[in-house]
LUMZADO-34570 format. One line per field, with one value per atom (N, C-alpha, C, CB): residue in one letter; z, x, y; atom name; residue number from 1. Coordinates in nm, 2 decimals, padded with zeros to 4 digits, m for minus. Glycine has a CB too. Layout:
<sites>
r = c(A:...) $
z = c(Z:...) $
x = c(X:...) $
y = c(Y:...) $
a = c(CA:...) $
k = c(NUM:...) $
</sites>
This chain:
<sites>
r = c(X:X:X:X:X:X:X:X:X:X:X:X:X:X:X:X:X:X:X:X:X:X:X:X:X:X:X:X:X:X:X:X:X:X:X:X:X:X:X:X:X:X:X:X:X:X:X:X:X:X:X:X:X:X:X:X:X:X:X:X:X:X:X:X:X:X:X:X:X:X:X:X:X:X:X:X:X:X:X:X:X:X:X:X:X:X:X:X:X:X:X:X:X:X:X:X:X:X:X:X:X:X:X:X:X:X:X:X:X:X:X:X:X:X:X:X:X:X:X:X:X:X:X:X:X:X:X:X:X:X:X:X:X:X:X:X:X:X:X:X:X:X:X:X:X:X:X:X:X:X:X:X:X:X:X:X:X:X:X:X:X:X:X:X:X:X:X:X:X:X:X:X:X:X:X:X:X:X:X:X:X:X:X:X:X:X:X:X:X:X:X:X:X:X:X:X:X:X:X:X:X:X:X:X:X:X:X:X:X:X:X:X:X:X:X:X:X:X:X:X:X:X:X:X:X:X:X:X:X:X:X:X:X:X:X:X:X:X:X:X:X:X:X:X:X:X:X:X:X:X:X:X:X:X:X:X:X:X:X:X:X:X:X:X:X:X:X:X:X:X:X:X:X:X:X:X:X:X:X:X:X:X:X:X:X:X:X:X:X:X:X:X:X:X:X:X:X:X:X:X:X:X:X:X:X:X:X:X:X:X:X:X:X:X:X:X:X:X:X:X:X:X:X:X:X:X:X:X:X:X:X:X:X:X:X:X:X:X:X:X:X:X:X:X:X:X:X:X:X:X:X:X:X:X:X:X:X:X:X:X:X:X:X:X:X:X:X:X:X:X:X:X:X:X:X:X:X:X:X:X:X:X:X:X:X:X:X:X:X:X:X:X:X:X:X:X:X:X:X:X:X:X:X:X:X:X:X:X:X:X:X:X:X:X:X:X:X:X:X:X:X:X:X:X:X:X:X:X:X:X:X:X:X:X:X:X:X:X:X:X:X:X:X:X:X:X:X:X:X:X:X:X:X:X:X:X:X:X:X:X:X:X:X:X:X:X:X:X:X:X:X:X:X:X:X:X:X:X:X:X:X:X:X:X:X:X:X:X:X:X:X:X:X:X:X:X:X:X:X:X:X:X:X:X:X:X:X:X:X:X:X:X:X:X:X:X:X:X:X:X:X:X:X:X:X:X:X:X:X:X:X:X:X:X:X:X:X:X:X:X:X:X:X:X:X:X:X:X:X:X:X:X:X:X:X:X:X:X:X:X:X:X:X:X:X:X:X:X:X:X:X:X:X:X:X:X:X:X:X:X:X:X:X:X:X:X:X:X:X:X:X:X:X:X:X:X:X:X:X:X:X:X:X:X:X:X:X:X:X:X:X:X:X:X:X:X:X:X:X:X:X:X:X:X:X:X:X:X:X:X:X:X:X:X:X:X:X:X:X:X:X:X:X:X:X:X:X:X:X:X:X:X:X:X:X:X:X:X:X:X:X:X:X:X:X:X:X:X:X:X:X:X:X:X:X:X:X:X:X:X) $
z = c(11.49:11.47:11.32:11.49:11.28:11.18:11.15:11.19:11.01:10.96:10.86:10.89:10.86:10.79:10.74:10.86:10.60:10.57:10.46:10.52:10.42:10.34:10.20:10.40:10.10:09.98:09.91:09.89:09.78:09.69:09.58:09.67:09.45:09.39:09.22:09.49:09.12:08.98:09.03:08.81:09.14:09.11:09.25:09.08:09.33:09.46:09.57:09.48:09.67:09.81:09.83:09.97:09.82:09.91:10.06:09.85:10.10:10.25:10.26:10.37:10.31:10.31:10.48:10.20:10.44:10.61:10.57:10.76:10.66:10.61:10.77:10.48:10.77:10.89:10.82:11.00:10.92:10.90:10.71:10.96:10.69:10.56:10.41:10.58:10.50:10.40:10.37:10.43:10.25:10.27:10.30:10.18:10.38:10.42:10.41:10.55:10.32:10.28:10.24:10.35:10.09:10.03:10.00:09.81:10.10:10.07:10.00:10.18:09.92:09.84:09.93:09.75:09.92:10.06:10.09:10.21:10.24:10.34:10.46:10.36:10.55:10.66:10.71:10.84:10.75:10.78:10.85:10.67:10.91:11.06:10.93:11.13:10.85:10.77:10.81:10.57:10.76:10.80:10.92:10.77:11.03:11.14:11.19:11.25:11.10:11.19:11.09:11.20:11.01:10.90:10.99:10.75:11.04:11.11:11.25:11.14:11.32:11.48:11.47:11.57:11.34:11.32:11.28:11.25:11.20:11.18:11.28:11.08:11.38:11.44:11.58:11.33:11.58:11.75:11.83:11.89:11.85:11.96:11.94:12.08:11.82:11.73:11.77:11.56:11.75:11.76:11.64:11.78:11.60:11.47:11.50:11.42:11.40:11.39:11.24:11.44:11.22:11.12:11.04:11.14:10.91:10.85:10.74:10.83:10.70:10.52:10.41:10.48:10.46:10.34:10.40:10.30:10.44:10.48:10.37:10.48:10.44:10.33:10.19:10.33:10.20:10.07:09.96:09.96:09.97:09.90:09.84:09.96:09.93:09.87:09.72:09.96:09.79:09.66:09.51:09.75:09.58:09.45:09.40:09.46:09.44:09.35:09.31:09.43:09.31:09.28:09.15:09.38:09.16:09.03:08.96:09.01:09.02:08.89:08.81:08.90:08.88:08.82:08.71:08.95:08.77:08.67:08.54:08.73:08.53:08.41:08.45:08.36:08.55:08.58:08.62:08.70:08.51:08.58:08.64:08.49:08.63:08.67:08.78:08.63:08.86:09.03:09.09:09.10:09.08:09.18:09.19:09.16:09.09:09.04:09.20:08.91:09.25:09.35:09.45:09.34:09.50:09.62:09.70:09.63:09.82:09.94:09.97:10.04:10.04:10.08:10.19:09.91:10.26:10.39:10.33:10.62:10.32:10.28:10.37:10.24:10.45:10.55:10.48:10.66:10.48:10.42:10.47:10.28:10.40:10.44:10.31:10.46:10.38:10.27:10.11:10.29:10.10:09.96:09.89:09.95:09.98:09.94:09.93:10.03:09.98:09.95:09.86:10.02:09.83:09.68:09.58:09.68:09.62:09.46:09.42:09.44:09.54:09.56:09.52:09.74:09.57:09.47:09.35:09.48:09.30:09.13:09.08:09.10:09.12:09.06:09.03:09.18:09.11:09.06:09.01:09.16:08.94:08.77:08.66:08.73:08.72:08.56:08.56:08.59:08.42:08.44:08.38:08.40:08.41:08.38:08.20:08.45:08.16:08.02:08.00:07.91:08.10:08.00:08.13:07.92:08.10:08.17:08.17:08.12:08.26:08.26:08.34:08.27:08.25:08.34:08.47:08.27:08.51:08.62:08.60:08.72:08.52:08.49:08.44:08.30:08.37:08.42:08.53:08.33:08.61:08.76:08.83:08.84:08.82:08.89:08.87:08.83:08.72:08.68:08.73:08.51:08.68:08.74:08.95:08.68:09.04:09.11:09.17:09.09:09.07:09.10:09.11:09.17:09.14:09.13:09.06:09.16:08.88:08.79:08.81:08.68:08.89:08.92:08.99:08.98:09.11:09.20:09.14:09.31:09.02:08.94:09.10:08.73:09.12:09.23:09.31:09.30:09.38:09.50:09.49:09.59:09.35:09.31:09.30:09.17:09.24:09.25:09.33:09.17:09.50:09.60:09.65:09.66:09.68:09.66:09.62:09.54:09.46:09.44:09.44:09.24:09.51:09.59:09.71:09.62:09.76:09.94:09.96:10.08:09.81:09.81:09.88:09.69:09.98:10.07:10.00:10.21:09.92:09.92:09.70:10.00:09.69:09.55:09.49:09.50:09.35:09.28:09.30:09.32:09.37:09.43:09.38:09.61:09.44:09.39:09.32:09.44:09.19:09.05:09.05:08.88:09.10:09.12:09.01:09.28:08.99:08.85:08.71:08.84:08.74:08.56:08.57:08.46:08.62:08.59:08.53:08.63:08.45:08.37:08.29:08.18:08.25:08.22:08.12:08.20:08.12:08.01:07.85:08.05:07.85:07.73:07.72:07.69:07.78:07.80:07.88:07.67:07.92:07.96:08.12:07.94:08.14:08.28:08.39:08.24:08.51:08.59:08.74:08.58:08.84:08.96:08.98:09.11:09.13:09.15:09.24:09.06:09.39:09.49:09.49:09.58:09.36:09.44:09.26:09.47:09.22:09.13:09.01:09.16:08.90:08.79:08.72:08.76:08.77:08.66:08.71:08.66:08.85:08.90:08.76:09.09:08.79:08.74:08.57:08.76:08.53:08.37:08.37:08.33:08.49:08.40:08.47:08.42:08.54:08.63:08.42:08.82:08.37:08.27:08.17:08.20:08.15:08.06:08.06:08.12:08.17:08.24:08.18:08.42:08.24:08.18:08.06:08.23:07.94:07.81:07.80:07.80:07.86:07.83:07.75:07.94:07.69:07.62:07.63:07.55:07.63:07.70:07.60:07.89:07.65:07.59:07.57:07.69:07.43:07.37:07.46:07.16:07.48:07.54:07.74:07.44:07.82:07.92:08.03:07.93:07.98:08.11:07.99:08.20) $
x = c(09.81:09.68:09.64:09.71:09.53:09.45:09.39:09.38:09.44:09.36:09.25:09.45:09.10:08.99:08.95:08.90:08.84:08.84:08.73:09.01:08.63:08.57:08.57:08.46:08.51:08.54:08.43:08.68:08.41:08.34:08.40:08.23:08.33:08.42:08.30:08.53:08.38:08.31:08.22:08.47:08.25:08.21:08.13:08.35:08.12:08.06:08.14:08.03:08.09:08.18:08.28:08.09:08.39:08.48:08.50:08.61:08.54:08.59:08.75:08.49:08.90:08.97:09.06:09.00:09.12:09.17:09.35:09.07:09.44:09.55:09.64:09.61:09.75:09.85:09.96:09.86:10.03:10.20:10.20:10.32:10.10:10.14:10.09:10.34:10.05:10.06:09.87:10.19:09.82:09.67:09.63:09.61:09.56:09.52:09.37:09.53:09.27:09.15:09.13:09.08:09.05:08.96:08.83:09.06:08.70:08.59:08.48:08.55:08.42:08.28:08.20:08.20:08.19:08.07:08.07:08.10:08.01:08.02:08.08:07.92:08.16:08.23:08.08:08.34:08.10:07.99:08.06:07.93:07.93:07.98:08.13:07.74:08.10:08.21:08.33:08.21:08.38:08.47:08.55:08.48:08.43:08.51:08.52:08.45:08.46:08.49:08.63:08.33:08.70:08.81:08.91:08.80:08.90:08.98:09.00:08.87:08.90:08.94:09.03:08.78:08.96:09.05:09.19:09.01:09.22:09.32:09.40:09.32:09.35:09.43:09.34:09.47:09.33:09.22:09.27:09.23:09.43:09.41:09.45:09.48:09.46:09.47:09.37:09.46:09.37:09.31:09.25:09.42:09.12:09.07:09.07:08.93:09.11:09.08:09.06:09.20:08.96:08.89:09.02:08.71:09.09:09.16:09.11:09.25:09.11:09.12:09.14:09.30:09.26:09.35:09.45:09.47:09.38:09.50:09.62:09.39:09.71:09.77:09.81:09.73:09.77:09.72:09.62:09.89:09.55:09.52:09.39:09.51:09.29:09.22:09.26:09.20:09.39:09.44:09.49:09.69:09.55:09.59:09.51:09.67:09.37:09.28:09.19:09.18:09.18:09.14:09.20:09.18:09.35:09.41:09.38:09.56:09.35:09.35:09.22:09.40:09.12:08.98:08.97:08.86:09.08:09.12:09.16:09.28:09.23:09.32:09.43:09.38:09.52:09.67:09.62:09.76:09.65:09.62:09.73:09.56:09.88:10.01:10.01:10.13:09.93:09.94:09.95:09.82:09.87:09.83:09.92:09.67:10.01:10.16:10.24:10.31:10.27:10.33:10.29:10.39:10.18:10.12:10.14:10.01:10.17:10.18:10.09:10.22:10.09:09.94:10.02:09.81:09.96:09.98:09.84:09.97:09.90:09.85:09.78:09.93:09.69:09.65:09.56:09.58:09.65:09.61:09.71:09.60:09.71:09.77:09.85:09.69:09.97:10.09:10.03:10.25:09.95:09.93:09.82:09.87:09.72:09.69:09.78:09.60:09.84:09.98:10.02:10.09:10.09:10.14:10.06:10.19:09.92:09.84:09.82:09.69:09.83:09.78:09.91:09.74:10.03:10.17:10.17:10.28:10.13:10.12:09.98:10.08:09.90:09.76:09.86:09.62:09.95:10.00:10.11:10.01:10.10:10.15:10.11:10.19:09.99:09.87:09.83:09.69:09.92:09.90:09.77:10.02:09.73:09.65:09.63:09.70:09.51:09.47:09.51:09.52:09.55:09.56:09.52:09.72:09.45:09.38:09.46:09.25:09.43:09.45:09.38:09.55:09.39:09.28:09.30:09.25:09.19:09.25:09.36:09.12:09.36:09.46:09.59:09.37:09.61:09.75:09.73:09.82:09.72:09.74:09.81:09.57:09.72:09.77:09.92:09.72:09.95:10.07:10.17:10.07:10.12:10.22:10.24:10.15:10.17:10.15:10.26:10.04:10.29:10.31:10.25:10.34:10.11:10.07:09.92:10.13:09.98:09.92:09.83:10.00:09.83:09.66:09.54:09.66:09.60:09.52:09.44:09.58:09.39:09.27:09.17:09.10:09.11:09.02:09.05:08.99:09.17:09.20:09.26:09.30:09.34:09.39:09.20:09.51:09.15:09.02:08.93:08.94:08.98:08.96:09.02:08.96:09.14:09.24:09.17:09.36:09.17:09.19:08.97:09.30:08.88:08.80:08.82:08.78:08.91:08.91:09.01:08.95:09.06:09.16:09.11:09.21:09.17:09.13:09.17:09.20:09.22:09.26:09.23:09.43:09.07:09.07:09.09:08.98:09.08:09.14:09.31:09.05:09.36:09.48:09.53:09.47:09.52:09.52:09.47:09.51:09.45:09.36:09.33:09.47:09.24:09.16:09.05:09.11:09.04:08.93:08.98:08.81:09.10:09.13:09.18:09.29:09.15:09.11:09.00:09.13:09.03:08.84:08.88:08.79:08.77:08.78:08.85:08.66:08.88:08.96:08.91:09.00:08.79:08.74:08.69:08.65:08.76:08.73:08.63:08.68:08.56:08.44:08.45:08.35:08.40:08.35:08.28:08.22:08.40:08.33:08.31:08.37:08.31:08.25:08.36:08.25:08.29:08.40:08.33:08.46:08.37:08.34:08.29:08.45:08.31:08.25:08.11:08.45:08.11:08.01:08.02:07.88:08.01:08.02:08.02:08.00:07.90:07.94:08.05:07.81:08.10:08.23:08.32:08.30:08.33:08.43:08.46:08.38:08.35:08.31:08.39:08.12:08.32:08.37:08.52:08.26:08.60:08.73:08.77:08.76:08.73:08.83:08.82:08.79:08.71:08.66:08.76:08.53:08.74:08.81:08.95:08.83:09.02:09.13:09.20:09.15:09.05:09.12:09.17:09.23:09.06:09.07:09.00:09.04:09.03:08.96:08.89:09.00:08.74:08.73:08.59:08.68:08.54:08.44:08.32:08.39:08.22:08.17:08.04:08.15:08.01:07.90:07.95:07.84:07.89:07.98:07.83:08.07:07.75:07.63:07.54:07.57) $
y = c(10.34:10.42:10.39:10.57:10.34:10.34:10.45:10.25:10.53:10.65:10.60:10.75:10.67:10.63:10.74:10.57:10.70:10.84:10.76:10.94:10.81:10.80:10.91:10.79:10.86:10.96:10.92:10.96:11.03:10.99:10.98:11.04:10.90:10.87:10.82:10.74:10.82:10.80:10.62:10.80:10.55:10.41:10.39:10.29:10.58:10.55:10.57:10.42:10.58:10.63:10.51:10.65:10.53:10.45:10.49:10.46:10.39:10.41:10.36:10.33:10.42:10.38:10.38:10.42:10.25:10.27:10.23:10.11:10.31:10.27:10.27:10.38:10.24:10.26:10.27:10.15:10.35:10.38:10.42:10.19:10.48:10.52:10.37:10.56:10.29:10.23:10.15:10.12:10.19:10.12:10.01:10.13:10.00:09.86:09.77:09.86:09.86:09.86:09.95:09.84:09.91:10.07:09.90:10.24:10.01:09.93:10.02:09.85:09.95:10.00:10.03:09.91:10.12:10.17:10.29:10.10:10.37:10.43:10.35:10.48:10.46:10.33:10.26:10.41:10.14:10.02:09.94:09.93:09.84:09.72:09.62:09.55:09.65:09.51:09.58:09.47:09.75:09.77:09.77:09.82:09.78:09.79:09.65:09.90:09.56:09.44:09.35:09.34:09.43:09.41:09.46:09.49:09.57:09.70:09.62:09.87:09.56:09.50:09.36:09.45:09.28:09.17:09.17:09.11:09.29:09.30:09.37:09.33:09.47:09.57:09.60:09.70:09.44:09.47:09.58:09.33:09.61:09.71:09.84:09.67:09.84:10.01:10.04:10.03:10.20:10.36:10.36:10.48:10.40:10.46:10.59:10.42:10.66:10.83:10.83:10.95:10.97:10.95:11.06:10.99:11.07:11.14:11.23:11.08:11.33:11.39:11.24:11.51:11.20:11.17:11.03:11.34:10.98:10.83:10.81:10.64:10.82:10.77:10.81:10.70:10.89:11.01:10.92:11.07:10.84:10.76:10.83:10.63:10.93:11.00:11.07:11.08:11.15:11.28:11.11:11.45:11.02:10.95:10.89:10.86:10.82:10.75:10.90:10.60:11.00:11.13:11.13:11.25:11.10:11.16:11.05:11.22:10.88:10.83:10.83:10.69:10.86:10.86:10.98:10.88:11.06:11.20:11.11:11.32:11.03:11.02:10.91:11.17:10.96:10.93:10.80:11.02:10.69:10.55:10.49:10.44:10.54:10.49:10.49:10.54:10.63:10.66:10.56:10.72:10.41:10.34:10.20:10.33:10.26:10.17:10.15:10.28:10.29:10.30:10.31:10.36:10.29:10.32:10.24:10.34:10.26:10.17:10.11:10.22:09.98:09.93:09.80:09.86:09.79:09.65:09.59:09.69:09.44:09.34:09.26:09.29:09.23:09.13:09.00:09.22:08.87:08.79:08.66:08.84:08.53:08.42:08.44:08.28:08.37:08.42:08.39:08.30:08.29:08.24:08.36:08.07:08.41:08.55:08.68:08.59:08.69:08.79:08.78:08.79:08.66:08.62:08.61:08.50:08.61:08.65:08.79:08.59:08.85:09.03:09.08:09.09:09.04:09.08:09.09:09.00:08.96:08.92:09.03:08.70:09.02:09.16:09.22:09.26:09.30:09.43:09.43:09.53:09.34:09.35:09.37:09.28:09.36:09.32:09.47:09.19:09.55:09.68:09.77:09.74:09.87:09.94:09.93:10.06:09.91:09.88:09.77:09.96:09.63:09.51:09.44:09.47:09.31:09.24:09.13:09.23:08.97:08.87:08.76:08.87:08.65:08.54:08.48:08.42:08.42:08.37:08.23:08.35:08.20:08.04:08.17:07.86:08.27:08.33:08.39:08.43:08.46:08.50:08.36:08.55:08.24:08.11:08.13:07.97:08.11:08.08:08.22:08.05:08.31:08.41:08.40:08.58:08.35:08.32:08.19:08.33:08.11:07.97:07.90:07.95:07.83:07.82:07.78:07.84:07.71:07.73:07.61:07.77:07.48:07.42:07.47:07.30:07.61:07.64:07.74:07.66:07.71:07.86:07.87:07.79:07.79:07.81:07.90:07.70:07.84:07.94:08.08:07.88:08.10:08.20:08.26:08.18:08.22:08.32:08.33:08.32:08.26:08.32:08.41:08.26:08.35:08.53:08.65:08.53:08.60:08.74:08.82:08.75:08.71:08.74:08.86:08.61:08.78:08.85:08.95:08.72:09.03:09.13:09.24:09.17:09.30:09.39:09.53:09.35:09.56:09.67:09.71:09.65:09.68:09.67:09.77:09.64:09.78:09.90:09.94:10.02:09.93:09.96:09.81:10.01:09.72:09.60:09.56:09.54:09.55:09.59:09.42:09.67:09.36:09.25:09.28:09.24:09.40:09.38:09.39:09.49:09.37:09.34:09.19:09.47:09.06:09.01:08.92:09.03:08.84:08.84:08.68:09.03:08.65:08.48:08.47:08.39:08.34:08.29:08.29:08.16:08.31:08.36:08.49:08.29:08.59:08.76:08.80:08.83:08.73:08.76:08.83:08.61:08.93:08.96:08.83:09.07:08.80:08.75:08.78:08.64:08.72:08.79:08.92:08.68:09.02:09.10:09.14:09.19:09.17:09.19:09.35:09.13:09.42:09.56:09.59:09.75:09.46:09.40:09.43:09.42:09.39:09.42:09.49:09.38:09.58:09.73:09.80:09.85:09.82:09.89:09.83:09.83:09.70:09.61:09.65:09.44:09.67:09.73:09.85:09.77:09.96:10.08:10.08:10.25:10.03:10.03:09.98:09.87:09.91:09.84:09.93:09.69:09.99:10.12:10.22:10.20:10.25:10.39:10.39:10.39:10.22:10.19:10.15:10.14:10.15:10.14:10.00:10.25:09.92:09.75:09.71:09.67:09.62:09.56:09.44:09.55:09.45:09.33:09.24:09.38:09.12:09.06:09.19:08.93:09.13:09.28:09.23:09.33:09.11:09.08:09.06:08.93:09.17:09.20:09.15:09.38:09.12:09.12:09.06:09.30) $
a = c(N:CA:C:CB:N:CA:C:CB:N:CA:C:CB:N:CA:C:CB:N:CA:C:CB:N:CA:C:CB:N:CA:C:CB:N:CA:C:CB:N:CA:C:CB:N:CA:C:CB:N:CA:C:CB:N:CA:C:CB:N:CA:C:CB:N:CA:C:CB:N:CA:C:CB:N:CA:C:CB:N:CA:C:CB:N:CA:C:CB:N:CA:C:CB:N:CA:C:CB:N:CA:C:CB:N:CA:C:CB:N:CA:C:CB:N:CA:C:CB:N:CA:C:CB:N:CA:C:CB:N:CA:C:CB:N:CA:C:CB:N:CA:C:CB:N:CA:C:CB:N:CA:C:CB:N:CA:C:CB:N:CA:C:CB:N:CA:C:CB:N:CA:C:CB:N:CA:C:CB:N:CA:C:CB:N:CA:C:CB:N:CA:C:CB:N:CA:C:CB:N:CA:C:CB:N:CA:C:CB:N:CA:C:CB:N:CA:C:CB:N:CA:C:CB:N:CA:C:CB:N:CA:C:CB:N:CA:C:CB:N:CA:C:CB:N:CA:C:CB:N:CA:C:CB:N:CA:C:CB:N:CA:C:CB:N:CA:C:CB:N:CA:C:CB:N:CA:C:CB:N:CA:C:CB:N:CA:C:CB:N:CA:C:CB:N:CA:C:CB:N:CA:C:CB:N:CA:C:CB:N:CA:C:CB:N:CA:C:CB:N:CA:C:CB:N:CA:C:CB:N:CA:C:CB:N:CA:C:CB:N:CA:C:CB:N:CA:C:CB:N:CA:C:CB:N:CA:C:CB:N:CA:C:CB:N:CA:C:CB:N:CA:C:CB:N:CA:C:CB:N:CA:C:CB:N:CA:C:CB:N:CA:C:CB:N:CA:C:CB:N:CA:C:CB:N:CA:C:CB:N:CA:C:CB:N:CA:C:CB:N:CA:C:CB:N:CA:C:CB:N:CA:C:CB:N:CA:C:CB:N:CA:C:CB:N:CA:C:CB:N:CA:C:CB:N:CA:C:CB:N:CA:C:CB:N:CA:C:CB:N:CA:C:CB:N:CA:C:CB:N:CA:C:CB:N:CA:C:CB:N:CA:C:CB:N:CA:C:CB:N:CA:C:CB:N:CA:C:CB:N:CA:C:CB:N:CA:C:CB:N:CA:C:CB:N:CA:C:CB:N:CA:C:CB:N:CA:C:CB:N:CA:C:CB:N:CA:C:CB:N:CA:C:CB:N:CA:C:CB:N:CA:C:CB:N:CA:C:CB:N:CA:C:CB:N:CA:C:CB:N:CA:C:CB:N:CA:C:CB:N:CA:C:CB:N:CA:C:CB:N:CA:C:CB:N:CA:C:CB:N:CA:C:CB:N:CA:C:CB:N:CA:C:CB:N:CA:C:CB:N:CA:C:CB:N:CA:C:CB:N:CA:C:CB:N:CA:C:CB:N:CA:C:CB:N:CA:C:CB:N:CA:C:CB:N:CA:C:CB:N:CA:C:CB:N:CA:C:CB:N:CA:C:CB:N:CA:C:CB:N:CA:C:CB:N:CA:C:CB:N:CA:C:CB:N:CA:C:CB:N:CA:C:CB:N:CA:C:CB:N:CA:C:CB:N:CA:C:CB:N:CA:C:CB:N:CA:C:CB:N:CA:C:CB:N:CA:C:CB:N:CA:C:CB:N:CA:C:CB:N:CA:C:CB:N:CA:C:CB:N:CA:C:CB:N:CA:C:CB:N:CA:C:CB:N:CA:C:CB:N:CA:C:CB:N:CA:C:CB:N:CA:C:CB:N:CA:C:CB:N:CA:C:CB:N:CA:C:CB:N:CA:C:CB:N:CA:C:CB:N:CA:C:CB:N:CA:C:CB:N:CA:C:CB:N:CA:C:CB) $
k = c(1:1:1:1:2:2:2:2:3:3:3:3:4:4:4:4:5:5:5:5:6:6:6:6:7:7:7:7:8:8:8:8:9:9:9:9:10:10:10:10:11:11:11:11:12:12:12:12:13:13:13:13:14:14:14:14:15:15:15:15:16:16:16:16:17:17:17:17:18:18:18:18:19:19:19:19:20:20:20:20:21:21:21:21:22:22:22:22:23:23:23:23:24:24:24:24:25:25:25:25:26:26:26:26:27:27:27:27:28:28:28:28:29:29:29:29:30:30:30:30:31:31:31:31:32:32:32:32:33:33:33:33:34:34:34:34:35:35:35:35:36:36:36:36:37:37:37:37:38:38:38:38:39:39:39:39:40:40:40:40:41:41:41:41:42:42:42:42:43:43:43:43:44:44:44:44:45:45:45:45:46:46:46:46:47:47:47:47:48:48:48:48:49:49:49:49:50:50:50:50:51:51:51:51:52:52:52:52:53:53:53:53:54:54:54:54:55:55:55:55:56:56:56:56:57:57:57:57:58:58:58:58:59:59:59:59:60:60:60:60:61:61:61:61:62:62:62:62:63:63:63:63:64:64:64:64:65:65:65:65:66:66:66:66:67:67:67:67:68:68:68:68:69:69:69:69:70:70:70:70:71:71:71:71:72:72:72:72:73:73:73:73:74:74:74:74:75:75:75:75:76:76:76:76:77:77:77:77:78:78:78:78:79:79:79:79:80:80:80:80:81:81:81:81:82:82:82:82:83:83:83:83:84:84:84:84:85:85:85:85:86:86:86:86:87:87:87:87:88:88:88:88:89:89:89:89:90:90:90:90:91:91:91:91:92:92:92:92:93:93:93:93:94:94:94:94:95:95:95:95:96:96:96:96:97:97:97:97:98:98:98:98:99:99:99:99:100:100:100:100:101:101:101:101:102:102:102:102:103:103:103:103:104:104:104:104:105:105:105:105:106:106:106:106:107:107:107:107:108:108:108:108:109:109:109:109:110:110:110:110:111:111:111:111:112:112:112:112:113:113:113:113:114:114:114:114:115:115:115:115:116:116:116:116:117:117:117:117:118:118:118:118:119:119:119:119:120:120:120:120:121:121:121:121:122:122:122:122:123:123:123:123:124:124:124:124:125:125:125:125:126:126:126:126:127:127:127:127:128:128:128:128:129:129:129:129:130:130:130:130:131:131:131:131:132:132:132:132:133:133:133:133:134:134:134:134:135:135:135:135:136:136:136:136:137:137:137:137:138:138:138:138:139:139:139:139:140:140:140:140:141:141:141:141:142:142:142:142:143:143:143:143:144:144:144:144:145:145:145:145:146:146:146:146:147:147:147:147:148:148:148:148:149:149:149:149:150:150:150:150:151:151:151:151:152:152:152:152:153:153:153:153:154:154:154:154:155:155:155:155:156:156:156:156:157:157:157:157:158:158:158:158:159:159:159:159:160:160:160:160:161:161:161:161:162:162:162:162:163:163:163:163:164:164:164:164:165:165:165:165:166:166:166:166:167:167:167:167:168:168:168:168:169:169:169:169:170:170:170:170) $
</sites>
């Protein structure tokens, strides 16, 4: 069974979907045709029901927008990706709250320190952002670059977190 649940939130409604306890998507949005077509591919013959609290992931990104940025240290989450996306979504969640890194280190911490490209595909098609902190990534000269839930999220996610980042951001 896939639990869903939409929320609001300081950067906009999320929508989150999790199983067996563990998150499996938080998307920028209201639920929409993308999620449920994320939700069939991944779990064609799962059950959706709509929950409070999947996962508890409501009450924990609640507390981190509060303050508690460690919350999202421990949170469970299922990964759905090709191993070499897994392995870059592992390595994100190291890159801790208030400190950023580029995409040529992610490669390296990754293993793969020629594949900047694909490491920033990866960390493009991270299904489970914020949780998977895909936006404290940022270029190799500080600078703010793409981010799938767009740049000002990406701004104030680093804000919030007490990053430090390029003064010229847009």
């Amino acid at each position: 069974m896939i639990e869903l649940a939409t929320t609001d939130s300081p950067i906009g409604p999320l929508t989150l979907a999790a199983r067996a306890g563990r998150l499996c998507l938080l998307h920028f949005g209201p639920e929409d045709d993308h999620v449920r077509r994320w939700i069939r591919r991944w779990y064609p013959a799962m059950r959706v029901v709509h929950s409070p609290d999947p996962a508890g992931a409501v009450s924990t990104l609640g507390r981190y927008f509060g303050g508690a940025l460690d919350v999202l240290d421990d949170m469970a989450v299922e990964l759905n990706g090709t191993p070499f996306q897994t392995r870059v979504w592992q390595r994100l969640r190291e890159v801790r709250a208030g400190s950023t890194a580029s995409y040529a280190e992610l490669a390296r911490l990754a293993g793969a320190a020629k594949a900047v490209r694909a490491v920033g595909a990866a960390n493009g098609a991270n299904p489970v952002a914020v949780v998977v902190p895909c936006h404290r990534i940022i270029g190799t000269n500080g600078s703010l670059t793409g981010y799938g839930g767009g740049l000002e999220r990406k701004q104030w996610l680093l804000r919030h977190e007490g990053a430090v980042v390029a003064a010229a951001l847009f």
